[in-house]
C-alpha positions in Angstrom: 93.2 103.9 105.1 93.9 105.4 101.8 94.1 103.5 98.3 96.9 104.1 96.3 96.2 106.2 93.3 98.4 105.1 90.5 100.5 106.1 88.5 103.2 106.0 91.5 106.4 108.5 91.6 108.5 108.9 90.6 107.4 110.1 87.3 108.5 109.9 83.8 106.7 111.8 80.4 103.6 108.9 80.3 102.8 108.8 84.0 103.2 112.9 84.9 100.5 112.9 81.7 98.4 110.4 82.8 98.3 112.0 86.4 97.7 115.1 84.7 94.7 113.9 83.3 93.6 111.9 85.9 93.2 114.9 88.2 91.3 117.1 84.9 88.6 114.4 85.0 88.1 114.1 88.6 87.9 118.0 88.8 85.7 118.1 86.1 82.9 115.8 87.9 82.5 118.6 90.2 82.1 115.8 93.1 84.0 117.3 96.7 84.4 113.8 97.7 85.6 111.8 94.5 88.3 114.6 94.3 89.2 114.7 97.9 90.0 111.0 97.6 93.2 112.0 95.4 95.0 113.6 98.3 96.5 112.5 101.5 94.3 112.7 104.6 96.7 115.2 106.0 97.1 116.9 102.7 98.2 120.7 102.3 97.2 123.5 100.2 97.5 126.7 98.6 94.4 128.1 96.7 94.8 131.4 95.9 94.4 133.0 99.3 93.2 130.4 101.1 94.6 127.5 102.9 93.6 124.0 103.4 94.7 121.5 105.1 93.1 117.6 105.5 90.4 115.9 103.5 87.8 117.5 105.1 89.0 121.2 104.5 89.4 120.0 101.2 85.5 118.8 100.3 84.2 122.2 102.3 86.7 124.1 100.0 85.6 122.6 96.8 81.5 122.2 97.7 81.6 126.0 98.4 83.6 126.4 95.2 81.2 124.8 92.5 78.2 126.1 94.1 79.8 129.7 93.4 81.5 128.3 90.0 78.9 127.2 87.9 78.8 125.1 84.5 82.2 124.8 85.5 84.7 122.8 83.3 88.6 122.5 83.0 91.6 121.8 81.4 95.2 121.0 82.6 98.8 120.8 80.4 101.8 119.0 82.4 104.5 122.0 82.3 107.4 119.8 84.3 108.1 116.8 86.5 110.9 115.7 88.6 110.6 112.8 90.7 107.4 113.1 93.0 106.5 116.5 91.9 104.3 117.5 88.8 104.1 121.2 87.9 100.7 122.1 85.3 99.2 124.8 83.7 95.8 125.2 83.9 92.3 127.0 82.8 88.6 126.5 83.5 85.7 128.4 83.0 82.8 129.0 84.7 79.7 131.1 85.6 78.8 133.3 88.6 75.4 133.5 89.7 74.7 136.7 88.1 75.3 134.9 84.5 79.0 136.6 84.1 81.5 133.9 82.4 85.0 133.7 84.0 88.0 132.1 82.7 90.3 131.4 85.4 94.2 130.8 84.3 96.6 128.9 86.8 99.5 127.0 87.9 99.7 124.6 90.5 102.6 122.7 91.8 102.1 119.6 93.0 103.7 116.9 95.8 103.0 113.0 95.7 103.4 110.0 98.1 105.2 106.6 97.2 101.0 105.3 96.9 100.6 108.4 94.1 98.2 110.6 96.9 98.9 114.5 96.6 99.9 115.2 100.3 101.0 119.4 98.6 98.7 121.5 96.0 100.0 125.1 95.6 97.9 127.1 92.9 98.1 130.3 92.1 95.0 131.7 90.0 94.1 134.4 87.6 90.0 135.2 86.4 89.4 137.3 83.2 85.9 138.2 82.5 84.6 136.9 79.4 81.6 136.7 77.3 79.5 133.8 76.8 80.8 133.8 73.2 84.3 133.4 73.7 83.4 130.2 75.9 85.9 127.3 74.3 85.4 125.0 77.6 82.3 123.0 77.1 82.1 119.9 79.7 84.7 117.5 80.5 87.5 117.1 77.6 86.9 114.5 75.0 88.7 111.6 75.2 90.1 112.3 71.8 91.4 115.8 73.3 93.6 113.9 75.8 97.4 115.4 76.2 96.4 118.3 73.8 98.2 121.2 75.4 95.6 124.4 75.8 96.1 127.8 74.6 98.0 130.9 76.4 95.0 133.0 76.0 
């Protein structure tokens, strides 16, 4: 059985934000199974190319992800809500194994349960090659950084 994962839909300004920011800290632990835990058992997804579905699928997709995407670390901005649906930017940054620096830019629209589980993740993904100096994501996002919106570029 699943535990709910508050805040509940349907969503106003404060909850869509809090969810927002719920899901940037759990990314940002880099832990497959803590994240997994936000979504339905039977939950569906879009990454990129690739599509998952189930809580399983889900920690395979994201161990196999941070062993690729190293000293990764990310930030997400609500764009929209309606209901039991939350739309948000995104960007993270990370390292490859050869020492190249990515930022990745994306969107991902988002489908909740009544007990506030994602049971729909659709995210669509851009990666720019950068250099080490134009890093501006270092670790998770301090608390006093919370529901600051993140650049275009």
């Amino acid at each position: 059985m699943s535990e709910p994962r508050p805040p509940f839909p349907p969503f106003d300004e404060e909850s869509a934000l809090r969810k927002v920011q719920a899901a940037e800290d759990a990314w940002n632990t880099r832990d497959p199974h803590r994240v997994s835990l936000a979504y339905t058992p039977d939950s569906v997804w879009r990454n990129r190319d690739t599509f998952v579905t189930g809580r399983a699928e889900i920690v395979e997709f994201l161990t196999a992800k941070w062993e690729r995407e190293l000293d990764y670390a990310l930030r997400k901005s609500l764009w929209s809500y309606h209901g039991d649906r939350i739309a948000v930017r995104f960007q993270y940054e990370c390292r490859d194994h050869d020492g190249q620096w990515w930022r990745s830019y994306g969107n991902e629209l988002w489908e909740f349960t009544d007990t506030g589980l994602m049971r729909r993740r659709e995210a669509s993904i851009n990666d720019v090659r950068i250099t080490e100096d134009e890093r501006r994501l270092f670790g998770p996002r301090p608390a006093e950084e919370h529901g600051q919106d993140i650049p275009l570029r």
